[in-house]
PyMOL CGO cylinders between C-alpha atoms (Angstrom):
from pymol import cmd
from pymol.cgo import CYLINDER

trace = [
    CYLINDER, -26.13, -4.56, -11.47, -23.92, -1.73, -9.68, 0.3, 1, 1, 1, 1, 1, 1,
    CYLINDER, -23.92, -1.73, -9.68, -22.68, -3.32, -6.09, 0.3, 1, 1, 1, 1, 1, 1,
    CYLINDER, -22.68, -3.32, -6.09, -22.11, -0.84, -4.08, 0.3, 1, 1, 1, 1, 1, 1,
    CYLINDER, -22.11, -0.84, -4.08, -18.64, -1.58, -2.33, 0.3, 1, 1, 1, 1, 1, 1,
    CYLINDER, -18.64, -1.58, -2.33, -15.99, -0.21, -0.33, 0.3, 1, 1, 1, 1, 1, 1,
    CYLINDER, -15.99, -0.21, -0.33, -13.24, -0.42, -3.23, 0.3, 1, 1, 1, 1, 1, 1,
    CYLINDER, -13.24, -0.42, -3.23, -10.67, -0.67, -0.53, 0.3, 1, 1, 1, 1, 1, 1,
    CYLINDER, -10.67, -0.67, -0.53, -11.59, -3.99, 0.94, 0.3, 1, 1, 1, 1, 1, 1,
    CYLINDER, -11.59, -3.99, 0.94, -11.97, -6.16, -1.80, 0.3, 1, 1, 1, 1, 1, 1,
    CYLINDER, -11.97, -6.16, -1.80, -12.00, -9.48, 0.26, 0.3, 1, 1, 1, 1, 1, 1,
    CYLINDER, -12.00, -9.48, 0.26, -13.85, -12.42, 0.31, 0.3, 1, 1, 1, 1, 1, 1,
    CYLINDER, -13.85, -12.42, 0.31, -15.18, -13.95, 3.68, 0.3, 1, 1, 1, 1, 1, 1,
    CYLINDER, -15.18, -13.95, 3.68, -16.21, -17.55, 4.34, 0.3, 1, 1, 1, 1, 1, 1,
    CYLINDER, -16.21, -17.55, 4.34, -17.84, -18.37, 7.60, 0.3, 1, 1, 1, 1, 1, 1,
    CYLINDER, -17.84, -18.37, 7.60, -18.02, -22.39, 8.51, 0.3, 1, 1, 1, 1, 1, 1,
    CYLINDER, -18.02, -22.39, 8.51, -19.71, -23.91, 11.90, 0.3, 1, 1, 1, 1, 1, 1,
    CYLINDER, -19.71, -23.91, 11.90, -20.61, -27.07, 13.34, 0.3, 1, 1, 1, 1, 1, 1,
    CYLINDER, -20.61, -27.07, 13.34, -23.55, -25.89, 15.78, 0.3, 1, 1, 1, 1, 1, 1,
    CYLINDER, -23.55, -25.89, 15.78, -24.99, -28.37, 18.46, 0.3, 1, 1, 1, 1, 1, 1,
    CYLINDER, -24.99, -28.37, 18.46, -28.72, -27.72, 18.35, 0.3, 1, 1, 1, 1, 1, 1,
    CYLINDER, -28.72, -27.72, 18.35, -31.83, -28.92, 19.85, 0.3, 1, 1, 1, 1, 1, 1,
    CYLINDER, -31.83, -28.92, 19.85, -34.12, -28.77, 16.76, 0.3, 1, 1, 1, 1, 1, 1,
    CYLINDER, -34.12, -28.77, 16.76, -32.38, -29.28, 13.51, 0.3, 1, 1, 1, 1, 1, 1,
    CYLINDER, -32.38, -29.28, 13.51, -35.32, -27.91, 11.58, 0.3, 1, 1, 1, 1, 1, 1,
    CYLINDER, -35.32, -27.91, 11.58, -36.13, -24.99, 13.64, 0.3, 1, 1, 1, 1, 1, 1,
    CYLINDER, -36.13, -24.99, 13.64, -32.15, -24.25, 13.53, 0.3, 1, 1, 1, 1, 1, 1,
    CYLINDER, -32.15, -24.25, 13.53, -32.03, -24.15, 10.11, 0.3, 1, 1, 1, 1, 1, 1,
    CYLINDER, -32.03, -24.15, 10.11, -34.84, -22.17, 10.01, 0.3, 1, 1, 1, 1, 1, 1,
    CYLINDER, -34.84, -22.17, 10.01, -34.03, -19.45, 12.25, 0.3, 1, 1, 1, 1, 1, 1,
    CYLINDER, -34.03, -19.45, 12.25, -30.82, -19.07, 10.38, 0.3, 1, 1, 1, 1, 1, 1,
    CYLINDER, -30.82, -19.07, 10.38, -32.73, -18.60, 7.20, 0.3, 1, 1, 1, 1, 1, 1,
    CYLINDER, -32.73, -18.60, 7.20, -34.63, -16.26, 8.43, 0.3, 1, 1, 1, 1, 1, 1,
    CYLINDER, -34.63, -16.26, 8.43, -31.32, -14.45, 9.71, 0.3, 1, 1, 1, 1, 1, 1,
    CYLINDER, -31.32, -14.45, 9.71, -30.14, -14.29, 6.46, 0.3, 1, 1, 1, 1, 1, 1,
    CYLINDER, -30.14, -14.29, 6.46, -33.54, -12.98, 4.82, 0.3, 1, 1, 1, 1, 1, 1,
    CYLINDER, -33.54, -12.98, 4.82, -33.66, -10.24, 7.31, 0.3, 1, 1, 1, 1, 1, 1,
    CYLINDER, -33.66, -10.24, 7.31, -30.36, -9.05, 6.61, 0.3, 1, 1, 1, 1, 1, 1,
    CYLINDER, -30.36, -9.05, 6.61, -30.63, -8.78, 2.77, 0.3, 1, 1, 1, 1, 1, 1,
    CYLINDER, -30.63, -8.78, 2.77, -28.79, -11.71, 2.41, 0.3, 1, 1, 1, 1, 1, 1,
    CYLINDER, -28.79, -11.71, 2.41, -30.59, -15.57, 1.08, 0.3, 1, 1, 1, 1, 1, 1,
    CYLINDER, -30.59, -15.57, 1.08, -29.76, -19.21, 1.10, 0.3, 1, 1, 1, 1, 1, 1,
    CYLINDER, -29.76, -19.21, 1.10, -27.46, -20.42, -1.04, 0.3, 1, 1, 1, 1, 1, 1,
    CYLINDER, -27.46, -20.42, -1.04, -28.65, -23.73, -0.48, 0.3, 1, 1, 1, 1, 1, 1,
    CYLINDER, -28.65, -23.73, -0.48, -30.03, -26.05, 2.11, 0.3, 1, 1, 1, 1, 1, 1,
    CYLINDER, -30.03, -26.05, 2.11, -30.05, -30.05, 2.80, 0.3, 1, 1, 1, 1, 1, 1,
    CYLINDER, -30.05, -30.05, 2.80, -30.16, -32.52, 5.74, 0.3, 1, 1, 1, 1, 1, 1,
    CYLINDER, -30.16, -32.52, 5.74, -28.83, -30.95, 8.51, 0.3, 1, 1, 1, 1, 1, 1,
    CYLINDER, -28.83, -30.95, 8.51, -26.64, -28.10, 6.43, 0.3, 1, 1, 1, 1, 1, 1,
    CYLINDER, -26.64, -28.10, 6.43, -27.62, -24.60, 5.43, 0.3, 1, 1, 1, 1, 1, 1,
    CYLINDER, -27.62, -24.60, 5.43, -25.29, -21.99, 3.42, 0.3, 1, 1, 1, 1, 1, 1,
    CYLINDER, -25.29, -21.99, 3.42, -26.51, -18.41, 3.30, 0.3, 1, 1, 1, 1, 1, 1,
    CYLINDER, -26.51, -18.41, 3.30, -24.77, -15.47, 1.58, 0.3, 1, 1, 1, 1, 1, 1,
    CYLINDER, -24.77, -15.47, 1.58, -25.16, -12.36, 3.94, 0.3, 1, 1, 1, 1, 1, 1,
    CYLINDER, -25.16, -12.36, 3.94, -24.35, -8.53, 3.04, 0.3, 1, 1, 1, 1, 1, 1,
    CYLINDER, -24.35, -8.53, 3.04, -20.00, -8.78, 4.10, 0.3, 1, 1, 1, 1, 1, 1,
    CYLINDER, -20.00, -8.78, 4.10, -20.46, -5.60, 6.25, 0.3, 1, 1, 1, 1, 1, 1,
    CYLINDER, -20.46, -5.60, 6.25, -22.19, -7.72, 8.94, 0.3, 1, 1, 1, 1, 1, 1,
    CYLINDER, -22.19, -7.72, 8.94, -20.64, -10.50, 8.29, 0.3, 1, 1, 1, 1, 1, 1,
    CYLINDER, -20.64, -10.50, 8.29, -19.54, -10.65, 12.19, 0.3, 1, 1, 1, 1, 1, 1,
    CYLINDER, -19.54, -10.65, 12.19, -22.47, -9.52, 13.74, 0.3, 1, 1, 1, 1, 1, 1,
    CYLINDER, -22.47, -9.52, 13.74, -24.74, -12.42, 11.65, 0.3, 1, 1, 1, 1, 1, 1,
    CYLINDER, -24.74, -12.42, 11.65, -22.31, -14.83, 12.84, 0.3, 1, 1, 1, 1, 1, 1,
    CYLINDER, -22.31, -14.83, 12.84, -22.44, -14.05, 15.87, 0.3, 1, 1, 1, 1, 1, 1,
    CYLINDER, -22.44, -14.05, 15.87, -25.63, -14.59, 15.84, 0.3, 1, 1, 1, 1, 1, 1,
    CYLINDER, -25.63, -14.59, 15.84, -25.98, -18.18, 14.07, 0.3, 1, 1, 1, 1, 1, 1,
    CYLINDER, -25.98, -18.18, 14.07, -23.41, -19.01, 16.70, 0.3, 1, 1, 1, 1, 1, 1,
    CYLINDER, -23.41, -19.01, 16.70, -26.31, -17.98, 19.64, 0.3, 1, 1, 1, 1, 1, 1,
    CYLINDER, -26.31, -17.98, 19.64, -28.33, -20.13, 18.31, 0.3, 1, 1, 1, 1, 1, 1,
    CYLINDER, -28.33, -20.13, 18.31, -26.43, -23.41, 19.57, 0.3, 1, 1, 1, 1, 1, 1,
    CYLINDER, -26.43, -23.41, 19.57, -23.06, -24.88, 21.08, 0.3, 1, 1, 1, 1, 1, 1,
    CYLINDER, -23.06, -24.88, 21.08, -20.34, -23.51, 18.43, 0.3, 1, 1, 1, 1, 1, 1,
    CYLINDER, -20.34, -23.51, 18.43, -18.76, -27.27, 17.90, 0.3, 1, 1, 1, 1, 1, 1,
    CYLINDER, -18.76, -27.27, 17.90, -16.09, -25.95, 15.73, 0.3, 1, 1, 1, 1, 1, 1,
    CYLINDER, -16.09, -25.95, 15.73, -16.06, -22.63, 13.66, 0.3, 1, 1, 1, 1, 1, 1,
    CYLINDER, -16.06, -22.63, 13.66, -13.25, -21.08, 10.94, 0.3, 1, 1, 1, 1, 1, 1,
    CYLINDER, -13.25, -21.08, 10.94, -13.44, -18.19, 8.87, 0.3, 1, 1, 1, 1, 1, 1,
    CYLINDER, -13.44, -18.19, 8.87, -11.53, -17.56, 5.77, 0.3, 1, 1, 1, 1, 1, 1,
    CYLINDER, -11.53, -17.56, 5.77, -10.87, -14.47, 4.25, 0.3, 1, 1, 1, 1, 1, 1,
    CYLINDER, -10.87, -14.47, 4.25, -9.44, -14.22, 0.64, 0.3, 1, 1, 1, 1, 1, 1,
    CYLINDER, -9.44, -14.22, 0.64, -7.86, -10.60, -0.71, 0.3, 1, 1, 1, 1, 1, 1,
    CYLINDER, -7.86, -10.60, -0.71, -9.21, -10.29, -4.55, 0.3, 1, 1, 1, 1, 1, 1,
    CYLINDER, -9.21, -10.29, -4.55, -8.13, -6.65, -4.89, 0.3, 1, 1, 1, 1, 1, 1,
    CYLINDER, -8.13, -6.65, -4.89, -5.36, -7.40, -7.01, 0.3, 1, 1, 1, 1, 1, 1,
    CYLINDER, -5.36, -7.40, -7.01, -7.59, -9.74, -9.51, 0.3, 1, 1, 1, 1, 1, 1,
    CYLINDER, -7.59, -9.74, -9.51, -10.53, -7.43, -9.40, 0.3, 1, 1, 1, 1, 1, 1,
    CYLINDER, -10.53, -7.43, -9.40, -8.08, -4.48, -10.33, 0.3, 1, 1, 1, 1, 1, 1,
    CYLINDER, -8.08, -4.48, -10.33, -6.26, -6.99, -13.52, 0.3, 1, 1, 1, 1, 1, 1,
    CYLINDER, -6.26, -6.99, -13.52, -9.84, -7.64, -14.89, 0.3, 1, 1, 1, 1, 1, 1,
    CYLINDER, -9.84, -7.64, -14.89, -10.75, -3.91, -14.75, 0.3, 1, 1, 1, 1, 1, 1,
    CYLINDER, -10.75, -3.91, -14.75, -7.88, -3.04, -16.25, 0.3, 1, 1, 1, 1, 1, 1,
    CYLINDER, -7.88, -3.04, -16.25, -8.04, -5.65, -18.95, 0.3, 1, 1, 1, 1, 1, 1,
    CYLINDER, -8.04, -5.65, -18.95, -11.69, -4.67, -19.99, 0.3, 1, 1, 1, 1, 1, 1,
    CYLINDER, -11.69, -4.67, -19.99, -10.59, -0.85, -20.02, 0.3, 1, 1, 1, 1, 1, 1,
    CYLINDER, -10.59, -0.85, -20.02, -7.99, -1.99, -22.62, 0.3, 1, 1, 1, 1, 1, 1,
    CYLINDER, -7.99, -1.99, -22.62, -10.43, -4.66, -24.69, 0.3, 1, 1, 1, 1, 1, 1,
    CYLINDER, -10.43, -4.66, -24.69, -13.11, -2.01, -24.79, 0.3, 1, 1, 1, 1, 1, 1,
    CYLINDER, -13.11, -2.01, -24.79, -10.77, 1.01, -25.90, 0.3, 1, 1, 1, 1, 1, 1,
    CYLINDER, -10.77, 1.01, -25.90, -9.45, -1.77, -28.97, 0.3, 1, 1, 1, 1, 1, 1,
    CYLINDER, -9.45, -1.77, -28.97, -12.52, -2.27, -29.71, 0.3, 1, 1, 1, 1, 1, 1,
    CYLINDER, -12.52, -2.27, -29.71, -13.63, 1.33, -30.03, 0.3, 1, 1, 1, 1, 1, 1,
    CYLINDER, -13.63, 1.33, -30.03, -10.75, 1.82, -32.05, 0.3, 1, 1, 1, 1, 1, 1,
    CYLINDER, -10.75, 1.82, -32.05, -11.35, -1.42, -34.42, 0.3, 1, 1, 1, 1, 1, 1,
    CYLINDER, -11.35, -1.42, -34.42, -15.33, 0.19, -34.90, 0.3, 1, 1, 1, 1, 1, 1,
    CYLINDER, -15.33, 0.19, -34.90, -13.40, 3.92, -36.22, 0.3, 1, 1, 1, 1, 1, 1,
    CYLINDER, -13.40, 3.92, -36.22, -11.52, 1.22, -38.40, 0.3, 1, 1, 1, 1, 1, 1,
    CYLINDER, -11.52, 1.22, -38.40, -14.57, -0.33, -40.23, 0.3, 1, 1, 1, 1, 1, 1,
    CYLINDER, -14.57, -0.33, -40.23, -16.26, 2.82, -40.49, 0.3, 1, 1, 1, 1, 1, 1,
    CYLINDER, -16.26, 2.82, -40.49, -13.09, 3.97, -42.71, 0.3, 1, 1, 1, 1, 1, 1,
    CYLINDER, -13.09, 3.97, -42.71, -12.09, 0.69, -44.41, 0.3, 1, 1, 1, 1, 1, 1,
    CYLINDER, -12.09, 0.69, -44.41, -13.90, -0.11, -47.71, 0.3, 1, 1, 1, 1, 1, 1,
    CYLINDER, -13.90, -0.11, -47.71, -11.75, -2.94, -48.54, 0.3, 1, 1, 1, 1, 1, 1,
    CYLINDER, -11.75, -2.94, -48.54, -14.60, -6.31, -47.88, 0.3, 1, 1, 1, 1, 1, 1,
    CYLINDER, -14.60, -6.31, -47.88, -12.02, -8.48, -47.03, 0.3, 1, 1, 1, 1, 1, 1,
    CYLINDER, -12.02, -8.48, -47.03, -10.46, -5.66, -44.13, 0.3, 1, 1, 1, 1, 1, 1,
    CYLINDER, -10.46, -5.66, -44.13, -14.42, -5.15, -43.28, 0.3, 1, 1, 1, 1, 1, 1,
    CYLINDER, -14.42, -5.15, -43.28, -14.76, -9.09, -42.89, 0.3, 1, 1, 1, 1, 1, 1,
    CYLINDER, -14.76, -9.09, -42.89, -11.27, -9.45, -40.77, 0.3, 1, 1, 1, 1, 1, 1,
    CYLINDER, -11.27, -9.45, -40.77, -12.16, -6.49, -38.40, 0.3, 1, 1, 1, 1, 1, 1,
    CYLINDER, -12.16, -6.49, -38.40, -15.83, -7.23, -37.55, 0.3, 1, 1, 1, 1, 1, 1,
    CYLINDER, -15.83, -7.23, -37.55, -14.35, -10.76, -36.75, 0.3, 1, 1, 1, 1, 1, 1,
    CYLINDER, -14.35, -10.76, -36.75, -12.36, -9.51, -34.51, 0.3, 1, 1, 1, 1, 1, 1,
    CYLINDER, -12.36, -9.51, -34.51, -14.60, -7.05, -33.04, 0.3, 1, 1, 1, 1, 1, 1,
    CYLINDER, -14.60, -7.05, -33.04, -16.84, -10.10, -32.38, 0.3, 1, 1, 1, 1, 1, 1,
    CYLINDER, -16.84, -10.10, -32.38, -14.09, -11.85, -30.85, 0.3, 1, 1, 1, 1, 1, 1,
    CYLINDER, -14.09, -11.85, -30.85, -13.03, -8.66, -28.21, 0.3, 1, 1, 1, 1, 1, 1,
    CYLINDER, -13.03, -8.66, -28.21, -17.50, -8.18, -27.76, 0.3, 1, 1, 1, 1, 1, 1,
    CYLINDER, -17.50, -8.18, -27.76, -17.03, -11.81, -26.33, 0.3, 1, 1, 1, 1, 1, 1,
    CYLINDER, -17.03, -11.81, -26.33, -14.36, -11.76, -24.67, 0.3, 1, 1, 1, 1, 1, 1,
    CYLINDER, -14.36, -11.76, -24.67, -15.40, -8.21, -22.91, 0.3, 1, 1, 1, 1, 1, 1,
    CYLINDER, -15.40, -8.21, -22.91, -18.62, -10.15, -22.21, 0.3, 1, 1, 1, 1, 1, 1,
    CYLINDER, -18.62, -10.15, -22.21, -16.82, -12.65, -20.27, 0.3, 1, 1, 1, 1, 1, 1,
    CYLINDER, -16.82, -12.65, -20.27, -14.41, -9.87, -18.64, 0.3, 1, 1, 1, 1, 1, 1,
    CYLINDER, -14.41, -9.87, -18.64, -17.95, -8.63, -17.01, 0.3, 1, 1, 1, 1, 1, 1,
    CYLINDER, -17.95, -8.63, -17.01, -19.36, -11.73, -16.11, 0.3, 1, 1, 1, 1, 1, 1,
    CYLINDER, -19.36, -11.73, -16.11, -16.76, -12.48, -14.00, 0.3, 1, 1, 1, 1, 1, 1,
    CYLINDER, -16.76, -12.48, -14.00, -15.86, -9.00, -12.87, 0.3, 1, 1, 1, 1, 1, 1,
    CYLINDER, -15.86, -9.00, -12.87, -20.09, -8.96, -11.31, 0.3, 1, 1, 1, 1, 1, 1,
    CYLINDER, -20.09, -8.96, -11.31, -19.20, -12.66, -9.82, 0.3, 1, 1, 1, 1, 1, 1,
    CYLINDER, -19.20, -12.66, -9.82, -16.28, -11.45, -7.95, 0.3, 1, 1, 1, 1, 1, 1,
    CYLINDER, -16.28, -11.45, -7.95, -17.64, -8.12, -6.75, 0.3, 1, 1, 1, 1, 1, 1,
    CYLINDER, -17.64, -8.12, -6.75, -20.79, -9.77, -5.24, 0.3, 1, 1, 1, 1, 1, 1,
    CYLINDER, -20.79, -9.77, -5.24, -18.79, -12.23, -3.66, 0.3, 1, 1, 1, 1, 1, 1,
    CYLINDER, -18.79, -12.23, -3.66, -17.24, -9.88, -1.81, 0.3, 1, 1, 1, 1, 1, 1,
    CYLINDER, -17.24, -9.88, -1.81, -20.12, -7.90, -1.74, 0.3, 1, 1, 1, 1, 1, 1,
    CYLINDER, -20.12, -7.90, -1.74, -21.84, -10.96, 0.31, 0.3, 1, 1, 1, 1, 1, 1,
    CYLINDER, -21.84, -10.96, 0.31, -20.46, -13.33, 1.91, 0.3, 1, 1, 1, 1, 1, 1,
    CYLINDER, -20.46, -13.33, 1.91, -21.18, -16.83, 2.73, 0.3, 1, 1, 1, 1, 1, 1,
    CYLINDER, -21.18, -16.83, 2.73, -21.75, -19.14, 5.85, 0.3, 1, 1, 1, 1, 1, 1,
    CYLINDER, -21.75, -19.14, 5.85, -22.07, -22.71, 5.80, 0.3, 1, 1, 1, 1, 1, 1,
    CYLINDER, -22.07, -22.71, 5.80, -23.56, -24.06, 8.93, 0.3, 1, 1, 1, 1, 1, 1,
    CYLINDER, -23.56, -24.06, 8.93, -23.85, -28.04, 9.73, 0.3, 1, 1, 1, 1, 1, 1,
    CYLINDER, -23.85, -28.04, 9.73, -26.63, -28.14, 12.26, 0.3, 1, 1, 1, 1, 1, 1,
    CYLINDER, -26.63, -28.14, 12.26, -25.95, -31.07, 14.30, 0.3, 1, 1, 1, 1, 1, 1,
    CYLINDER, -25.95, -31.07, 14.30, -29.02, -32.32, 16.61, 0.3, 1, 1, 1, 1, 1, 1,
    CYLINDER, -29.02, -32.32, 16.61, -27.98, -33.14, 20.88, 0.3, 1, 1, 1, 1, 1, 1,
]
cmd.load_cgo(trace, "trace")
């Protein structure tokens, strides 16, 4: 899945509140329905708390209005820079998938069994370690591609 993402602002944001509500379930509800309508969706939901993960460019504006929703009882946002870890992985799956281009040239030459044997296990090892790389490469961007607010609804 390509994110599309300013590369620039590779930052995670995390959103909490305590909102004073009249309706717990409507609350929660409503704030579903913010996130839904924003191309975000609910990260989970029990009792009395909701977490949503909303697109990060209006991140402020869907706070804002989660917050209308209620008395804002307390309320912190976090925000985490993962440029410099999101550039090491790149970097360190550029390298991983060059070796391992080089390592396929290398069987394609060898005829030794025992080289052939050696070199697919590594190339095994650098496919699954590349694999990896990824995984956690896609985690980070859509992290920062959405971010997440946890909301404890808390009834008057």
């Amino acid at each position: 899945m390509e994110l599309l993402i300013d590369e620039d602002l590779f930052r995670r944001r995390l959103g909490t509140l305590g909102l004073v509500v009249d309706n717990v379930a409507t609350a929660k509800d409503r704030i579903v329905a913010i996130a839904e309508d924003s191309g975000g969706y609910v990260e989970s939901a029990f009792q009395s708390t909701v977490v949503v993960r909303v697109p990060a460019t209006r991140f402020d504006t869907i706070l804002a209005e989660i917050e209308a929703g209620g008395r804002v009882q307390n309320r912190t946002v976090r925000t985490s820079d993962v440029t410099e870890r999101v550039g090491d992985l790149e970097s360190r799956l550029r390298v991983a998938r060059q070796t391992r281009d080089r390592l396929n040239e290398l069987l394609q030459r060898t005829q030794d069994a025992e080289e052939r044997v050696r070199v697919l296990a590594e190339i095994r090892r650098l496919t699954e370690q590349i694999d990896q790389m990824q995984i956690a490469l896609t985690a980070l961007q859509e992290q920062v591609a959405l971010s997440r607010i946890a909301v404890q609804l808390i009834s008057r």
